[in-house]
C-alpha positions as CSV (number, residue, x, y, z in Angstrom):
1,X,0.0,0.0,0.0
2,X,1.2,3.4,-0.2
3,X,1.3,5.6,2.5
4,X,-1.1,8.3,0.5
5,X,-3.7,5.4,-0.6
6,X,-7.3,5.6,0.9
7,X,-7.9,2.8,3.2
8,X,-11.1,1.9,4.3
9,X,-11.1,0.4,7.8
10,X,-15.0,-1.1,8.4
11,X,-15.5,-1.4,12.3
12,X,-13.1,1.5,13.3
13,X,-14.7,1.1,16.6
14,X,-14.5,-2.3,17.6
15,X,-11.4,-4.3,19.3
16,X,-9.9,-5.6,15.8
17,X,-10.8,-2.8,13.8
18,X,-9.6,0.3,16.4
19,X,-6.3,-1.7,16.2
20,X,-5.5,-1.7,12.7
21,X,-6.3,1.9,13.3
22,X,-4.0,2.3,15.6
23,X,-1.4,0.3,13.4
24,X,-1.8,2.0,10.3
25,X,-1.2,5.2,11.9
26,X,2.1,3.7,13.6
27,X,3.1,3.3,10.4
28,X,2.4,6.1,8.4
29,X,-1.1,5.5,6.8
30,X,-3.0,8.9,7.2
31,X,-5.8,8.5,4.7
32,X,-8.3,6.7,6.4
33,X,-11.6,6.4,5.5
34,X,-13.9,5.7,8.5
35,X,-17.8,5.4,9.5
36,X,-19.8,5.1,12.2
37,X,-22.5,2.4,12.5
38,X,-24.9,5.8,12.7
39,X,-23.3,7.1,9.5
40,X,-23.3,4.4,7.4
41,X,-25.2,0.9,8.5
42,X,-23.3,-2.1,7.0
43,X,-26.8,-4.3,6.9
44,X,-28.1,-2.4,4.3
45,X,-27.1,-3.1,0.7
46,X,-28.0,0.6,-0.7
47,X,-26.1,2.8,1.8
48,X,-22.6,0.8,1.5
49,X,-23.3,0.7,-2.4
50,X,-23.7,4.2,-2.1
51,X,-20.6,4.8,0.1
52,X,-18.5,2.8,-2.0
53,X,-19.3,4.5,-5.0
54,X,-19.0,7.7,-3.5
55,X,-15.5,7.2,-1.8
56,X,-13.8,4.7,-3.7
57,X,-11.1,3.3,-1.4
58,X,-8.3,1.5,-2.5
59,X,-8.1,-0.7,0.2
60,X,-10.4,-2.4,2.6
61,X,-10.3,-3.9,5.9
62,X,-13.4,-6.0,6.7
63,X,-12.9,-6.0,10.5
64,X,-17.0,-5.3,11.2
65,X,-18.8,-8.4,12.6
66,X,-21.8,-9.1,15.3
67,X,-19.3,-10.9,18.3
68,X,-20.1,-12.1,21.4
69,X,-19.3,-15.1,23.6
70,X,-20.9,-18.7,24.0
71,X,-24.0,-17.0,26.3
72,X,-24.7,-14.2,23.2
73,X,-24.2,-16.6,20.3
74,X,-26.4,-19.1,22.1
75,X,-28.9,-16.7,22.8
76,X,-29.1,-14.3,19.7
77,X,-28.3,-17.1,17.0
78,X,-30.6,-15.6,14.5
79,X,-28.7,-11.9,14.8
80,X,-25.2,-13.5,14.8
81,X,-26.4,-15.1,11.1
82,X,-28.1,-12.8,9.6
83,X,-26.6,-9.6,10.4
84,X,-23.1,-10.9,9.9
85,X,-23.9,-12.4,6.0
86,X,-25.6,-9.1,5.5
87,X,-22.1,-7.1,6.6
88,X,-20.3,-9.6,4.2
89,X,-22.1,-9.5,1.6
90,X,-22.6,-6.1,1.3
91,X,-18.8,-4.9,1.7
92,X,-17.3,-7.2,-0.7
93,X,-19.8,-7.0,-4.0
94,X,-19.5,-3.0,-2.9
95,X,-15.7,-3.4,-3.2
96,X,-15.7,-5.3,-6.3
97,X,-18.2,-2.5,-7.9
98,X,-15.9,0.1,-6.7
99,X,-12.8,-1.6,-8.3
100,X,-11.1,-1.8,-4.7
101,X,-7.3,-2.7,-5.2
102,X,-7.3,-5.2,-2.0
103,X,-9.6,-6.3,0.4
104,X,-8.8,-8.3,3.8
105,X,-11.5,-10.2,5.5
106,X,-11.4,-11.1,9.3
107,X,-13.0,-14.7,9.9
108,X,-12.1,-16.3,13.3
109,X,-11.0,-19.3,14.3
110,X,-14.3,-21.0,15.4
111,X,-14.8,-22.3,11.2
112,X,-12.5,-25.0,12.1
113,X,-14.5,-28.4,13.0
114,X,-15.2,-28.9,16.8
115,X,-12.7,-31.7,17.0
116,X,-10.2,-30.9,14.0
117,X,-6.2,-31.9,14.7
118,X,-4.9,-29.3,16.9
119,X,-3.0,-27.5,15.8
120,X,-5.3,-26.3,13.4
121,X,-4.3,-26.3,10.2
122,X,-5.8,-23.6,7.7
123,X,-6.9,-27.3,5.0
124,X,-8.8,-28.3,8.1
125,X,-11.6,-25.8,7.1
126,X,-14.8,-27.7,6.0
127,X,-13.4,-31.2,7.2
128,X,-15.8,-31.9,10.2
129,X,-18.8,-30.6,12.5
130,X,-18.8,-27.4,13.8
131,X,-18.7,-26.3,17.8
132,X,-22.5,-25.9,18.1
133,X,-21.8,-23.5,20.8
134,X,-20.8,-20.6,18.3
135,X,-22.1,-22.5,14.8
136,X,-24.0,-19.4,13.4
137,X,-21.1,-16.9,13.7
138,X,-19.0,-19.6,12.3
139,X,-21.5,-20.4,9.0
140,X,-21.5,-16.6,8.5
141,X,-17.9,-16.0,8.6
142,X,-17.2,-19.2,6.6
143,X,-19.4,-17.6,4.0
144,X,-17.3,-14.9,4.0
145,X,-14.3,-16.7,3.2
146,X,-16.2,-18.5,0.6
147,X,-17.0,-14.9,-1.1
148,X,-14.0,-13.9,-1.1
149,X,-12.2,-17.2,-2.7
150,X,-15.3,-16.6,-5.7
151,X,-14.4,-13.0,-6.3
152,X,-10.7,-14.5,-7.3
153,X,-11.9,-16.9,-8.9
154,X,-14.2,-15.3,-10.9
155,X,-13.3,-11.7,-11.2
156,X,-9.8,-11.4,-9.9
157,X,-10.5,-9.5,-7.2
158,X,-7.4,-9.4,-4.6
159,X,-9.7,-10.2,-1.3
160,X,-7.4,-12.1,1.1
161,X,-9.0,-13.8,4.0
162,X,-7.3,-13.8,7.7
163,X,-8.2,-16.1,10.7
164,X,-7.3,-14.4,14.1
165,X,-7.3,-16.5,17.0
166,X,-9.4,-14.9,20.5
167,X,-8.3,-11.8,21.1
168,X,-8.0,-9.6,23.3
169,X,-6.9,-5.9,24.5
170,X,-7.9,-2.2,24.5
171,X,-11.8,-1.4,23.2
172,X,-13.2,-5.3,24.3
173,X,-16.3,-5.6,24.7
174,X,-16.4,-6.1,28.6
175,X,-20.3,-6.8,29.0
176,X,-21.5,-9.5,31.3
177,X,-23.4,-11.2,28.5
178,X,-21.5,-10.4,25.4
179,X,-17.8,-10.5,26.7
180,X,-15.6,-13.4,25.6
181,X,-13.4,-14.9,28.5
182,X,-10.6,-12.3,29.4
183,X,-12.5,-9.4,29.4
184,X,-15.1,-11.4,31.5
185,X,-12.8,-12.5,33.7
186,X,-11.1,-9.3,34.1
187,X,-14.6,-7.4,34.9
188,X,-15.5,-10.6,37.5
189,X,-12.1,-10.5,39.4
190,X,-12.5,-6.6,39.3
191,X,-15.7,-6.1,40.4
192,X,-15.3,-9.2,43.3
193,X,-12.1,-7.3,44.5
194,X,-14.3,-4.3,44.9
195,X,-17.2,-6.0,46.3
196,X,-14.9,-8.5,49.2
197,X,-16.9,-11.3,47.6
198,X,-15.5,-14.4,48.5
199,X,-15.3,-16.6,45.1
200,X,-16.3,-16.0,41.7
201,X,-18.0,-18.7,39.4
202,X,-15.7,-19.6,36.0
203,X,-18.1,-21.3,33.3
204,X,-17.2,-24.7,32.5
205,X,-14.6,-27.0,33.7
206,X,-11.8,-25.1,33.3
207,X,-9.6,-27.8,31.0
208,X,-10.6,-26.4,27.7
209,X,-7.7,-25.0,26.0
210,X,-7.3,-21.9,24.4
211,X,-4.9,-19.5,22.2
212,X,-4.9,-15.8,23.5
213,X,-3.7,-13.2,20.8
214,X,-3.1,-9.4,21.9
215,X,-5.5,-7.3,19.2
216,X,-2.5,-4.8,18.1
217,X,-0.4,-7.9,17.2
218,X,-3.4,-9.2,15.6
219,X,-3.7,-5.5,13.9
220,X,0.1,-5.7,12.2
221,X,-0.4,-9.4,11.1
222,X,-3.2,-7.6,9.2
223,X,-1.2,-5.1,7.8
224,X,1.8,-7.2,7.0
225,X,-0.4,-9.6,5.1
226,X,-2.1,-6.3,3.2
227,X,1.2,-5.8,1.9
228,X,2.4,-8.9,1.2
229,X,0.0,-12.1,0.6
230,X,-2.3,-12.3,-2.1
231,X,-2.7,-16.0,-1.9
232,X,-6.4,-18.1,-2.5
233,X,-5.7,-19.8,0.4
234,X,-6.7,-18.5,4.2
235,X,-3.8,-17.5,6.9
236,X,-4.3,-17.9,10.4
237,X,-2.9,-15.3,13.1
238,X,-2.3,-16.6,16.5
239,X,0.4,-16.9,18.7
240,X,1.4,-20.8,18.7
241,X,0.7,-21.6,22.1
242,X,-2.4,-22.2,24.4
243,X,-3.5,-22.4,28.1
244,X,-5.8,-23.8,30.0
245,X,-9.2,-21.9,31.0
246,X,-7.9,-22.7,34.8
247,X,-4.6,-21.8,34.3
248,X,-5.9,-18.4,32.1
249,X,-8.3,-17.6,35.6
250,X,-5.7,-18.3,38.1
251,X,-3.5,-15.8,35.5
252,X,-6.3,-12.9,35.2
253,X,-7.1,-13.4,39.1
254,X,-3.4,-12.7,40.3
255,X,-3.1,-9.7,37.8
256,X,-6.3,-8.4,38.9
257,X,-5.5,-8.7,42.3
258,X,-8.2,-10.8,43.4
259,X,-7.5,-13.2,46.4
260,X,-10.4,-15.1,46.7
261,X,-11.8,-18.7,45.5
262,X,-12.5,-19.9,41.8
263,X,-15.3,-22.1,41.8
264,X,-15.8,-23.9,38.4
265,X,-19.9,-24.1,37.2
266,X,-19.5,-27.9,35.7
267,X,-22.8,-27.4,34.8
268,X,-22.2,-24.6,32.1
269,X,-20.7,-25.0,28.4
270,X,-16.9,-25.7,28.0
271,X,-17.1,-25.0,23.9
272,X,-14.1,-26.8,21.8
273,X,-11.9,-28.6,24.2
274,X,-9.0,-27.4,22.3
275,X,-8.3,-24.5,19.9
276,X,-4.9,-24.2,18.7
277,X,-4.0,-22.4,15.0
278,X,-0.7,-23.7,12.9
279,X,0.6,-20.3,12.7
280,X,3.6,-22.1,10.6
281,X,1.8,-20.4,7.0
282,X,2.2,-16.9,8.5
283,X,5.6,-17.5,10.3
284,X,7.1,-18.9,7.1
285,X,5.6,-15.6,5.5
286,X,7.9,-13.7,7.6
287,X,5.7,-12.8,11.0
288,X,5.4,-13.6,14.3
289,X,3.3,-12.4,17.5
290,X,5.0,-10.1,19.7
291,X,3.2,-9.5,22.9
292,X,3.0,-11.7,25.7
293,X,-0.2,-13.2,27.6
294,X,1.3,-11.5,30.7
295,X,1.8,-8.4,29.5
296,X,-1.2,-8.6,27.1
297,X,-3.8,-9.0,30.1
298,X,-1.9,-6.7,32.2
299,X,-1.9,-3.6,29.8
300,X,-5.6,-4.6,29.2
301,X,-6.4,-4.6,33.0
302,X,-5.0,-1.3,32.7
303,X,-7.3,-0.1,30.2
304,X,-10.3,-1.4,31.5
305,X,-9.5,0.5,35.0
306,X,-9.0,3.6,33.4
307,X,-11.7,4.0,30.7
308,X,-14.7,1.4,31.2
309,X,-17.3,3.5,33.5
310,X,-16.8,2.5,37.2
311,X,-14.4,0.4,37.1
312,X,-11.6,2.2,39.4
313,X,-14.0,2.3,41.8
């Protein structure tokens, strides 16, 4: 990209999308092309038409999604479908019309079956069931994938698709209901610090396994692929390693402060019992993570106390 190109970043707001952002500004990018959710509503095929047409960007980051945790997707299945197609769709025939130089995509790594080989290997995609737990994201975003494999196929269209591990960091969503686990975590241990309460309640058994990747690591894996893969085939971004949901609480806990019990709620969803990305593809590309989980959660915790309403108190 050049430094004078227009960039398009869709979901400037959210935890990916503020950190490509945040990235592309690091590193020289000051023609961004942004727009609120108020100013320009993804779901609706006429207005991004319209402010493709209009703007004409010459690259796109498709970092806008519906996301939310097991208790959201389980509860709001039809939303996390339908409005996340809609985003897809929308963005990417809007980017072919307006003759968009590149486009990345943003899946996640919940397309890969529920009980794939760990580590996940991007040719797993489409090999088995999915995690019913997070299914409809998962359809939507492997749809998205799917559209952007056709667009090279059939009309050459550089659009590049990206897998991100769970992520973390500044602008998470930190919601009881719609948080995924360290933000959730880091508002439970918070708020049970503040309150003297004696234990807090972790969902599931705590031996699922999971990868954490910090967002602005995330954010220049984005960027270094913008520049330098235009491959068929999808990447994934993660770290390498994983970490037990136990060992992840007891982490979160002691960075929080917290010195009360963890009790585990058997009773609630564990999700995948192992989640793992081959990160060799991007590695072998030339990139690797950065950040720490320490320091990750830390900095995070950090963020949380000093800009989410309440929480110094």
């Amino acid at each position: 990209m050049n430094h004078d190109a227009k960039i398009y970043v869709a979901g400037h707001r959210g935890l990916v999308g503020s950190a490509i952002v945040r990235c592309l500004h690091k590193e020289g990018y000051s023609n961004l092309l942004t727009a609120t959710s108020n100013e320009l509503d993804l779901r609706e095929q006429a207005e991004v038409r319209g402010f493709f047409s209009g703007e004409k960007p010459d690259y796109v980051f498709l970092a806008a999604a519906r996301v939310g945790g097991i208790l959201a997707n389980s509860g709001y299945p039809a939303d996390f479908i339908y409005q996340n197609l809609m985003i897809e769709v929308n963005v990417i025939e809007s980017a072919r019309q307006a003759g968009v130089e590149k486009l990345v995509f943003l899946g996640s790594s919940c397309i890969y079956p529920r009980l794939a080989p760990q580590p996940l290997k991007e040719e797993y995609l489409l090999t088995g069931s999915l995690e019913p737990s997070n299914e409809w994201y998962a359809v939507a975003k492997i749809a998205g994938i799917k559209l952007c494999q056709a667009y090279q196929r059939q009309y050459g269209c550089q659009f590049i698709s990206v897998m991100p591990t769970n992520l973390y960091g500044p602008q998470d969503n930190f919601d009881s209901e719609r948080s995924h686990v360290i933000p959730a975590m880091i508002r439970k241990f918070h708020q049970a610090k503040v309150d003297g309460e004696p234990e807090v309640i972790i969902w599931g058994t705590g031996t699922p396994r999971r990868e954490f990747l910090h967002v602005d690591d995330c954010a220049e894996a984005c960027v270094f692929l913008m520049n330098g893969y235009s491959g068929k085939e999808i990447v994934n971004i993660g770290v390498g390693k994983d970490i037990s949901i136990a060992e992840l609480a007891d982490r979160v806990r002691r960075i929080v402060g917290y010195e009360g019990k963890l009790v585990f709620d058997t009773g609630k969803p564990d999700g995948t019992p192992r989640k793992l990305l081959d990160t060799s593809r991007l590695n072998t590309l030339g990139w690797q993570a950065k950040i720490t989980l320490e320091d990750g959660v830390r900095a995070t915790y950090d963020w949380y106390l000093e800009h989410v309403s309440g929480a110094a108190g």
